[in-house]
C-alpha positions as CSV (number, residue, x, y, z in Angstrom):
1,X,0.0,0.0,0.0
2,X,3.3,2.1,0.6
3,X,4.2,1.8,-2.7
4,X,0.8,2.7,-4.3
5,X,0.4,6.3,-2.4
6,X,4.2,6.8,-3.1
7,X,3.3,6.4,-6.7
8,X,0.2,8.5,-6.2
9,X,2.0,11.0,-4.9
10,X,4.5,11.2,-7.6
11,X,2.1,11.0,-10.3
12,X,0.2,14.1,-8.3
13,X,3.1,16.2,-8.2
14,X,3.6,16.0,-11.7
15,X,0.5,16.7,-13.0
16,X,0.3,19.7,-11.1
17,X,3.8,21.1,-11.8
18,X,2.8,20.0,-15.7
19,X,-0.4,22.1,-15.3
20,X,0.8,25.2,-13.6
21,X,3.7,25.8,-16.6
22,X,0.5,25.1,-19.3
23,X,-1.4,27.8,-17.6
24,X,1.7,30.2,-17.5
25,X,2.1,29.5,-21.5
26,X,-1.7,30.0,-21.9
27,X,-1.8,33.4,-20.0
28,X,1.5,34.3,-22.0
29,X,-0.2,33.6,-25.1
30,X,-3.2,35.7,-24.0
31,X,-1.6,38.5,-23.1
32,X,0.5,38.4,-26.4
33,X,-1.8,38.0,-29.1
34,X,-5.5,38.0,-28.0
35,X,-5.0,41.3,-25.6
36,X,-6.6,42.2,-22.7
37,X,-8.7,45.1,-21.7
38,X,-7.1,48.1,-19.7
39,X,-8.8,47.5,-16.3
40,X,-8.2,43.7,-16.9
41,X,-4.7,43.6,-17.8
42,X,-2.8,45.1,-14.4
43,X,-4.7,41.9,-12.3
44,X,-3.3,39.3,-15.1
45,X,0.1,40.9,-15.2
46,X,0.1,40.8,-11.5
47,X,-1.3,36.9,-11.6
48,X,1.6,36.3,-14.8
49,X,4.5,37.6,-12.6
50,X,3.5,35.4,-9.5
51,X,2.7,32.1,-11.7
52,X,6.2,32.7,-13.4
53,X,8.1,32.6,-10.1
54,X,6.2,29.4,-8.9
55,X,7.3,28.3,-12.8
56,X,10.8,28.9,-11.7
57,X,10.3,26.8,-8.4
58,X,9.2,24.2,-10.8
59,X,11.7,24.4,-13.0
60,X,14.4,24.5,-10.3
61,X,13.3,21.3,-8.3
62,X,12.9,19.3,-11.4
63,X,16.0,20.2,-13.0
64,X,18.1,21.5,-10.4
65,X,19.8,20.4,-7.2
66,X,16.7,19.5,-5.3
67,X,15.7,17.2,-7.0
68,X,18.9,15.0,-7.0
69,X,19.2,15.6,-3.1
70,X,15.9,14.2,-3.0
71,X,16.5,11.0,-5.0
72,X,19.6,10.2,-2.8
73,X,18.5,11.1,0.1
74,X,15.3,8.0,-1.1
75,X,18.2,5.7,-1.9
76,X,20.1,6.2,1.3
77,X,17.3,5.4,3.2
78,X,16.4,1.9,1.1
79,X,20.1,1.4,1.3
80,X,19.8,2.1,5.5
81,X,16.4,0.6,6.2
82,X,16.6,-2.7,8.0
83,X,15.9,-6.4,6.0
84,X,15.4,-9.6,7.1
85,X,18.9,-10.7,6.6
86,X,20.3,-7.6,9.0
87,X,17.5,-8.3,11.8
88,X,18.4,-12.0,11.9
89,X,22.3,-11.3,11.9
90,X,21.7,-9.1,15.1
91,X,19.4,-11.6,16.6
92,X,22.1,-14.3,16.1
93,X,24.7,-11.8,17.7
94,X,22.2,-11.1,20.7
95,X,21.7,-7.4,19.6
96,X,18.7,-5.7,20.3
97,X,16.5,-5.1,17.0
């Protein structure tokens, strides 16, 4: 069940980051070549700028050091977490568990 809502989670994260750049392009291309109306277009800008600073975020965790720290810092915790051989080595030695 671990694995399942690890995937999940994954699978979320991605769709969302995937779906927040779209929306930047699509208010990009708005702005660009359909216009906007005066009162209208200092609320979009204002909505652009933020969206392309969480696009950066994006950008930056999936391409950038973050991301790598989090995939080792995964494997050094399979590589760490105990398995049936290591538990049954410490029960043979008389170590606690």
């Amino acid at each position: 069940m671990g694995a399942i809502m690890e995937a999940l989670q994954k699978a979320v994260q991605s769709i969302l980051a995937i779906g927040i750049v779209v929306a930047v392009f699509v208010l990009f291309y708005a702005i660009l070549f359909r216009g906007v109306a005066g009162t209208e277009k200092d609320i979009i800008l204002f909505v652009l700028g933020s969206a392309t600073s969480i696009v950066t975020q994006i950008v930056s965790f999936y391409f950038g050091s973050s991301k790598d720290s989090h995939d080792k810092t995964k494997t050094i915790d399979a590589l760490s977490a105990p398995t049936p051989q290591k538990l049954e080595e410490n029960n043979e030695a008389g170590k606690p568990q």
